[in-house]
C-alpha positions as CSV (number, residue, x, y, z in Angstrom):
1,X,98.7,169.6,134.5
2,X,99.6,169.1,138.5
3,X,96.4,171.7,138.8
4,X,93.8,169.7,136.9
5,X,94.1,167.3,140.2
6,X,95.9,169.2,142.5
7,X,92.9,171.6,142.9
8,X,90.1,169.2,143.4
9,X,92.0,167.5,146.0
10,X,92.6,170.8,147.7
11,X,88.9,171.1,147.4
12,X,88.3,167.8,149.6
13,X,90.7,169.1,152.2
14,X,93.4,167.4,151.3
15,X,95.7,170.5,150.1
16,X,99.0,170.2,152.1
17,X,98.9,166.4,151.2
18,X,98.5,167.3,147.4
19,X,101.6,169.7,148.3
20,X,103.5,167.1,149.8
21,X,103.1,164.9,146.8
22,X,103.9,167.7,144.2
23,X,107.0,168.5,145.6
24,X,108.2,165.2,146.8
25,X,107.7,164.0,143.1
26,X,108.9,166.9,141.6
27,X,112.7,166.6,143.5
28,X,112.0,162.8,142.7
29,X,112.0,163.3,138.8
30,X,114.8,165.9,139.2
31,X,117.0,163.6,140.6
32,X,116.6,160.2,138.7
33,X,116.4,162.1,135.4
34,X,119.7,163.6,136.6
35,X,121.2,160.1,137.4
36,X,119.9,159.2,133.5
37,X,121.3,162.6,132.2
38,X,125.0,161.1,134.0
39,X,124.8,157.1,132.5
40,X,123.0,157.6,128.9
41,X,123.8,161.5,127.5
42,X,125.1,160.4,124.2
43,X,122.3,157.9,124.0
44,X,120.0,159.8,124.6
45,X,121.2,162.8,122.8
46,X,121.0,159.7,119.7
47,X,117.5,159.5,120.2
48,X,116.7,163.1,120.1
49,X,118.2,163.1,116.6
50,X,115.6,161.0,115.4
51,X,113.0,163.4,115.7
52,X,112.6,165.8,113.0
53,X,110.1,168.5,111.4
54,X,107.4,165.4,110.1
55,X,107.9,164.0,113.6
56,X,107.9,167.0,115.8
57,X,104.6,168.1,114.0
58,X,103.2,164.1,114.6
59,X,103.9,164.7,118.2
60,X,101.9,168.1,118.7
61,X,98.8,166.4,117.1
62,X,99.4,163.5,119.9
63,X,99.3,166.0,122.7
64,X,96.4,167.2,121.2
65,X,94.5,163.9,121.1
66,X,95.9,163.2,124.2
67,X,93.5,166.3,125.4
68,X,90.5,164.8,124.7
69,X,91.7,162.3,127.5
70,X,91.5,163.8,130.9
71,X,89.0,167.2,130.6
72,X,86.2,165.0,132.1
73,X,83.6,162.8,130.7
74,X,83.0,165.3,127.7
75,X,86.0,164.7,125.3
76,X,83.7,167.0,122.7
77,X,84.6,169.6,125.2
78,X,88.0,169.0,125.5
79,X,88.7,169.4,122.1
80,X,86.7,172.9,121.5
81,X,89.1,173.8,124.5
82,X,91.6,173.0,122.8
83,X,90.8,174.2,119.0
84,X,90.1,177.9,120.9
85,X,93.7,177.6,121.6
86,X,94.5,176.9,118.7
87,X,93.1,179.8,117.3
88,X,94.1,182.0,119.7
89,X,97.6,181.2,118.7
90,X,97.3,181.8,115.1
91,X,96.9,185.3,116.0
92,X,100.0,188.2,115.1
93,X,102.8,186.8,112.8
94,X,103.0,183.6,110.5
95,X,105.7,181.4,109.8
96,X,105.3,182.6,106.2
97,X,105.7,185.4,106.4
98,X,101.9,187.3,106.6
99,X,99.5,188.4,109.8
100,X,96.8,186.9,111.1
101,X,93.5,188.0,112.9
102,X,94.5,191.3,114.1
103,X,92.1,193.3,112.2
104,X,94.7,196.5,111.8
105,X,95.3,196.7,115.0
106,X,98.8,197.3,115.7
107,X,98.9,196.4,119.2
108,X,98.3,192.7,118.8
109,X,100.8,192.1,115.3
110,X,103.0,190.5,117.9
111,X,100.5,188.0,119.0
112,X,99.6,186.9,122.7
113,X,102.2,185.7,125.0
114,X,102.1,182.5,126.8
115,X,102.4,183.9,130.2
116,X,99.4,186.3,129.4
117,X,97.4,183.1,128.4
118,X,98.2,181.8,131.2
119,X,97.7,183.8,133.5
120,X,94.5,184.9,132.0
121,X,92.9,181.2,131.8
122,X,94.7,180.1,135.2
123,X,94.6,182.9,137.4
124,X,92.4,185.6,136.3
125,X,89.0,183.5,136.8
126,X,89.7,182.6,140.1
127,X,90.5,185.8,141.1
128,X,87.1,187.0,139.7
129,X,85.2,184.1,141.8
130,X,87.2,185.1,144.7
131,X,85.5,189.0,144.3
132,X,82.4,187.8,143.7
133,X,82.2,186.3,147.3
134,X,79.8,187.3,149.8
135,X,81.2,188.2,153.4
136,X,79.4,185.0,154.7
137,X,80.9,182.9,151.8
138,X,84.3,184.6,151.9
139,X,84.6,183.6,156.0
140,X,83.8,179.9,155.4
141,X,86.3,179.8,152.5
142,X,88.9,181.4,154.5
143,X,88.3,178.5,157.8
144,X,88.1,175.4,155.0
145,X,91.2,177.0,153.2
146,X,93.5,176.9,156.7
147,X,91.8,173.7,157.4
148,X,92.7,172.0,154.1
149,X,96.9,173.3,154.8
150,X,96.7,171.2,158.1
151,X,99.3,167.8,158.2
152,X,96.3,166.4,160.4
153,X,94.4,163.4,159.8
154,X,93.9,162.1,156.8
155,X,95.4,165.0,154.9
156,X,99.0,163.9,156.5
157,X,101.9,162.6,154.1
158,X,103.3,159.2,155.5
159,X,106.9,157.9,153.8
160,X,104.8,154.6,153.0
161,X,102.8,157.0,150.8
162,X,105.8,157.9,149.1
163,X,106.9,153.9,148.4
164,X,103.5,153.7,147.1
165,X,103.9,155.7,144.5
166,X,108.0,155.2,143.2
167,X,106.2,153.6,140.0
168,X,104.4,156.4,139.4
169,X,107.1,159.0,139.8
170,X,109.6,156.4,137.5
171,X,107.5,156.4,134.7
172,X,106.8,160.2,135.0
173,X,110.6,160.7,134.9
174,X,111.4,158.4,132.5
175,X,108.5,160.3,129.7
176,X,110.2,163.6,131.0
177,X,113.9,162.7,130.7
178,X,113.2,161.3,127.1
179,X,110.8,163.6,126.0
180,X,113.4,166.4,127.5
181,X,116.3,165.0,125.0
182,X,113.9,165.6,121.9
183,X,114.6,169.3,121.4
184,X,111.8,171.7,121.0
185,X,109.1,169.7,123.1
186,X,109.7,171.2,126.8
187,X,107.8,170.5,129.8
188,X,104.0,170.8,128.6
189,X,104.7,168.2,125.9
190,X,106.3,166.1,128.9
191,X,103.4,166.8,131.3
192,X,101.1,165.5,128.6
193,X,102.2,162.6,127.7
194,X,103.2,161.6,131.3
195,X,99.6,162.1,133.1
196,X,97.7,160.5,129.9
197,X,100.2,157.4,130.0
198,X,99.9,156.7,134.0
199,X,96.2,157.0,133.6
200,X,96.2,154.2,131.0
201,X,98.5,152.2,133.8
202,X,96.0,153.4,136.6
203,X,93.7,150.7,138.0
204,X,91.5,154.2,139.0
205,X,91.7,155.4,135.2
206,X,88.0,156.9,135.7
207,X,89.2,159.4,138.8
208,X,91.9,161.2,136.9
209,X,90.8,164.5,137.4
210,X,89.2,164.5,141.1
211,X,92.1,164.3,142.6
212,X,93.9,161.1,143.0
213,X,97.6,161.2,144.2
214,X,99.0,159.4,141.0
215,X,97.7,162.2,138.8
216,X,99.3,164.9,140.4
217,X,102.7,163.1,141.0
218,X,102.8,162.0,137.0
219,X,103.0,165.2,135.7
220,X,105.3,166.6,138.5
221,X,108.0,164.0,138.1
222,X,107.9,164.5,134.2
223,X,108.1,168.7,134.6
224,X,111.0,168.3,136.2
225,X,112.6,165.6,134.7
226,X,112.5,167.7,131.7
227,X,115.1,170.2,133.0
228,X,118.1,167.4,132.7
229,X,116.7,165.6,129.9
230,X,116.9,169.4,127.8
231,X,120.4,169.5,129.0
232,X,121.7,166.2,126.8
233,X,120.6,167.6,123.2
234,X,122.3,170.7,124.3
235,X,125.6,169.7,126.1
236,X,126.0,166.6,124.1
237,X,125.2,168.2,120.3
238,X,125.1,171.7,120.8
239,X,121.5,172.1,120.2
240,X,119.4,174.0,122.4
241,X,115.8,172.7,123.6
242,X,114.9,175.9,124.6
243,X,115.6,179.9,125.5
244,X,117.2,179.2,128.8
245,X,119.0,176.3,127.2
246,X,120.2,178.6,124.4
247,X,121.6,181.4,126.9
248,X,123.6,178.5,129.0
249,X,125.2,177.4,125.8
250,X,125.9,180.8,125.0
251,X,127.6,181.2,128.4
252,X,129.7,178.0,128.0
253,X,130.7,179.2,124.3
254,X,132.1,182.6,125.9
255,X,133.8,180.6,128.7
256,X,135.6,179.0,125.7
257,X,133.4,175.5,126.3
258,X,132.0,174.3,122.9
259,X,129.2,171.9,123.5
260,X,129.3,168.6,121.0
261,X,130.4,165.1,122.3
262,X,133.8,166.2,123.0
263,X,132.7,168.2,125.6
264,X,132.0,164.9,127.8
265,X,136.1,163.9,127.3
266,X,137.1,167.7,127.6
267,X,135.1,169.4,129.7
268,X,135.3,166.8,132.6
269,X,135.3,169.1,135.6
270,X,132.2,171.4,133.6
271,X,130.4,168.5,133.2
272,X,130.6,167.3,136.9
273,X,130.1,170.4,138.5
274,X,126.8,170.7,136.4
275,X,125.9,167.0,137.6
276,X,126.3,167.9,141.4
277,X,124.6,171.0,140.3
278,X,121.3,169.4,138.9
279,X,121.5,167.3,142.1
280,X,122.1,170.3,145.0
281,X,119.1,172.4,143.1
282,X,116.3,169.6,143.8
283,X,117.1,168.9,147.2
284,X,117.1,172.5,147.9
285,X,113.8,173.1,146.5
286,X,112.8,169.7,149.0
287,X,113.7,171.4,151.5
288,X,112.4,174.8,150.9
289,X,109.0,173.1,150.1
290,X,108.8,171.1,153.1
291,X,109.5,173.8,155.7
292,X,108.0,176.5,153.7
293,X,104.7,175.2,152.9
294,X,103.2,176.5,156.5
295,X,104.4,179.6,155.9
296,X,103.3,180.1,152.3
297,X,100.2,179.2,153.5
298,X,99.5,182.3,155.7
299,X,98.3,184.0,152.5
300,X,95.1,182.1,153.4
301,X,94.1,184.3,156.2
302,X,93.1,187.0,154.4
303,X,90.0,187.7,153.2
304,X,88.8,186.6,149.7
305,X,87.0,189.9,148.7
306,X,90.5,191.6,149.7
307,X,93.0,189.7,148.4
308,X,91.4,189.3,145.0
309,X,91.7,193.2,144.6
310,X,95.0,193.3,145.2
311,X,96.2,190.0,143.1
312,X,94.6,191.3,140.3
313,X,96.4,194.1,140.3
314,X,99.5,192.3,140.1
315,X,98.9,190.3,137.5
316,X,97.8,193.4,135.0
317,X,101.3,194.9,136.4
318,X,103.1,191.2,135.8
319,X,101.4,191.2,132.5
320,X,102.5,195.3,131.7
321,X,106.0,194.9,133.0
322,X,106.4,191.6,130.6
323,X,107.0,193.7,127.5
324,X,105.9,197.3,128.5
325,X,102.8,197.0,126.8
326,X,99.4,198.2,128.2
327,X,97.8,196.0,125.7
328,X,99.2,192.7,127.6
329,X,96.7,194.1,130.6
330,X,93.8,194.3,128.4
331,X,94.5,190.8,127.3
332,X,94.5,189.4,130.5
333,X,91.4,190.8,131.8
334,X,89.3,190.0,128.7
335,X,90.4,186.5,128.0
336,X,90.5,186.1,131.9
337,X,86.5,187.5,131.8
338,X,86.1,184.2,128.5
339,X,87.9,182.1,131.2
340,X,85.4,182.8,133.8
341,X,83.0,182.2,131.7
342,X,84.1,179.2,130.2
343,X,84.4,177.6,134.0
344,X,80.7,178.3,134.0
345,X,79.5,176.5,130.7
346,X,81.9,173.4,132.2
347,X,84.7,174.3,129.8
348,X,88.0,173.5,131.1
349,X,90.8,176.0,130.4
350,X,93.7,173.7,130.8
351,X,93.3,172.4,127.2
352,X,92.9,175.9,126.1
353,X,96.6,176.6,127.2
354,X,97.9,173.3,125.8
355,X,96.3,173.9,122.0
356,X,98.3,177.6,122.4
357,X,101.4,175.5,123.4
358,X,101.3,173.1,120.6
359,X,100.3,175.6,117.8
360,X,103.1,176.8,117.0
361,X,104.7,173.3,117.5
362,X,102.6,171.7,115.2
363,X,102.4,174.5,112.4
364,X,106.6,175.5,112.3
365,X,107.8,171.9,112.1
366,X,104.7,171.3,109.7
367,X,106.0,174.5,107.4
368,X,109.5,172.5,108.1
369,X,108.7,169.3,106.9
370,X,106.8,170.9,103.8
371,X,110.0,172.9,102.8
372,X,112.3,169.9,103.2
373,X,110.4,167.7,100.7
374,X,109.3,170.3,98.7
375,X,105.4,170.4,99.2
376,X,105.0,166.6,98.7
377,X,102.6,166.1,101.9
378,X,102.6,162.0,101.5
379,X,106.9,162.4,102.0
380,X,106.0,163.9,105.3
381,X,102.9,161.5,106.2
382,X,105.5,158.2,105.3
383,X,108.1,158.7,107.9
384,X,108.0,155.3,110.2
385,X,108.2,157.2,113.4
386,X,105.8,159.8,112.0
387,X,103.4,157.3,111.1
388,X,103.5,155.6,114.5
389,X,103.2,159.0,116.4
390,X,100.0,159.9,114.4
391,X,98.3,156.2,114.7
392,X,99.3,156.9,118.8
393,X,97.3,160.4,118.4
394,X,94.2,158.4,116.5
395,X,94.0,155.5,119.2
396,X,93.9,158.2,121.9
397,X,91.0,160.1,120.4
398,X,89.1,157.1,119.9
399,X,90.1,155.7,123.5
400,X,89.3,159.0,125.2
401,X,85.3,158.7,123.3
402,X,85.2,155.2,124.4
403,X,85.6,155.9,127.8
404,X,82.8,159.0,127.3
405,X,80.3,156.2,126.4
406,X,81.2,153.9,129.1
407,X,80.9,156.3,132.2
């Protein structure tokens, strides 16, 4: 999400600012959803309860309204983005138990993994622009580029622009912490919901997505406010939000530390080492931002029509060396080659990645809810907070088209 106004303001010459702001809000959200994580666990961990299968599935058809929101002034768009994800993760294995779209071909039963999509709707097309540079072109880019890392002028990041936006970065951590506790979610889910709420707060709603500061701090706050939030369902109830959730409980269950809510009256010195933990990790990745960020940026110096080359190369070995499969590779430069080309027709690729992300939210805890009351689609539909969630996902649809008509 940080991209989707990170890279615009980049493109104004304003990069090291949008750095500035994406880290600053990042250790920001880190640290005040840690401070939650310490005062409200069991809360918290309360309200993660409450969401189940019906409302799980409720909430991945809100992220995908929510979509429709911030791809431009063609929600239309937006949403074909986002059904093409959609497909795209239908394909391989089924919850129930059959395969879908891969047409006997053995080598894609498995499906596609998220960090080939992403790296094939993300990276991949940039990389191709970069190679399709002329000499001329490639020389200018590399001079705006080194320009655009400067702290000069009006690119610089002042502390009073960090007091301006402490509402911003609340909010963001606030959706993150809470969307954090719910387990399943993770960070997309909390990225959503936090740049589509603070551009309904935004007196500048109609520049989301050019490159105004509050849209890249938003999401950054929420990503990593996730991280502590995920930690509550998991320390507090023994439920794991995610993979790396899952292995930490594993490790505490071998160190003879069983997560549940007598962990917090047992496991006093555990819990407090992970607290000053959560804590030390931000402000080490402040400080390895701010001084880093001028030497990160040296990769600028080199030429376009080289470097693309090169970083293509690594991201067919990255995509290989995921699961030792040569078929990852061809994934990435094919859907990377529909990304391109996507880019061209004014398609954003963002919502492309998000309808891959919720997918597989939206049809497991579907499937759940379906099993639990036995097929009876209008038990799942009657749920309170299900019903809310889904009115939520209509009113952003129809806001999102309002705005189309308006600009």
């Amino acid at each position: 999400m940080t991209v989707l106004d990170g890279f615009p303001r980049a493109q104004k010459g304003n990069a090291y600012r949008a750095l500035m702001i994406s880290i600053t809000s990042g250790v920001f959200g880190g640290i005040v959803s840690s401070m939650i994580f310490i005062v409200a666990a069991t809360a918290l961990a309360w309200v993660g309860l409450q969401f189940g299968p019906s409302e799980m599935f409720a909430l991945g058809l809100l992220g995908l309204a929510i979509i429709g929101s911030f791809v431009g002034k063609d929600p239309t768009k937006g949403f074909i983005a986002a059904a093409l994800g959609l497909l795209f993760s239908t394909v391989g294995e089924s919850p129930f138990g059959a395969t879908r779209f891969i047409f006997d071909q053995s080598y894609i039963a498995d499906g596609i993994p998220l960090i080939v999509m992403i790296i094939a709707m993300l990276a991949a097309p940039e990389i191709f622009r970069l190679m399709g540079l002329t000499s001329a072109e490639d020389e200018a880019a590399s001079r705006i580029s080194l320009d655009m890392l400067s702290s000069k002028g009006g690119s610089r990041f002042h502390i009073r622009d960090f007091f301006r936006m402490i509402p911003t970065m609340v909010r963001g951590s606030i959706i993150g912490t809470a969307i954090g506790a719910i387990p399943g979610p993770g960070p997309a889910v909390g990225t959503v919901i936090a740049y589509n709420e603070e551009k309904r707060w935004s007196k500048n709603a109609e520049k989301f997505g050019t490159g105004i500061d509050e849209a890249i701090s938003a999401p950054e706050s929420a990503n990593n406010a996730v991280v502590a939030g995920a930690m509550v369902p998991a320390l507090a109830l023994g439920i794991p939000g995610s993979g790396a959730i899952a292995v930490l409980i594993g490790v505490l269950i071998t160190k003879g530390m069983v997560p549940g809510p007598t962990l917090f009256t047992e496991g006093g010195p555990l819990i407090l080492a992970i607290f000053i933990g959560l804590i030390a990790c931000n402000l080490f990745l402040l400080f390895c931002g701010i001084f880093g960020i001028k030497y990160f940026a040296k990769i600028c110096e080199v030429p376009g029509r080289i470097l693309g080359p090169f970083v293509l190369l690594l991201l067919v070995i990255g995509a290989y060396a995921f699961d030792n499969n040569i078929a990852h590779a061809a994934m990435v430069v094919v859907l990377g080659g529909l990304a391109f080309w996507l880019d061209k027709f004014n398609f954003s690729t963002i919502p492309v990645i998000l309808g891959f992300i919720m997918g597989p939210i939206i049809e497991q805890n579907l499937n759940r809810a379906l099993v639990i009351s036995q097929g009876d689609v209008m038990v799942v539909l009657s749920r309170p907070l299900t019903l809310f969630i889904l009115f939520l996902a209509v009113v952003t649809a129809a806001a999102a088209y309002r705005r189309a008509m308006k600009y």
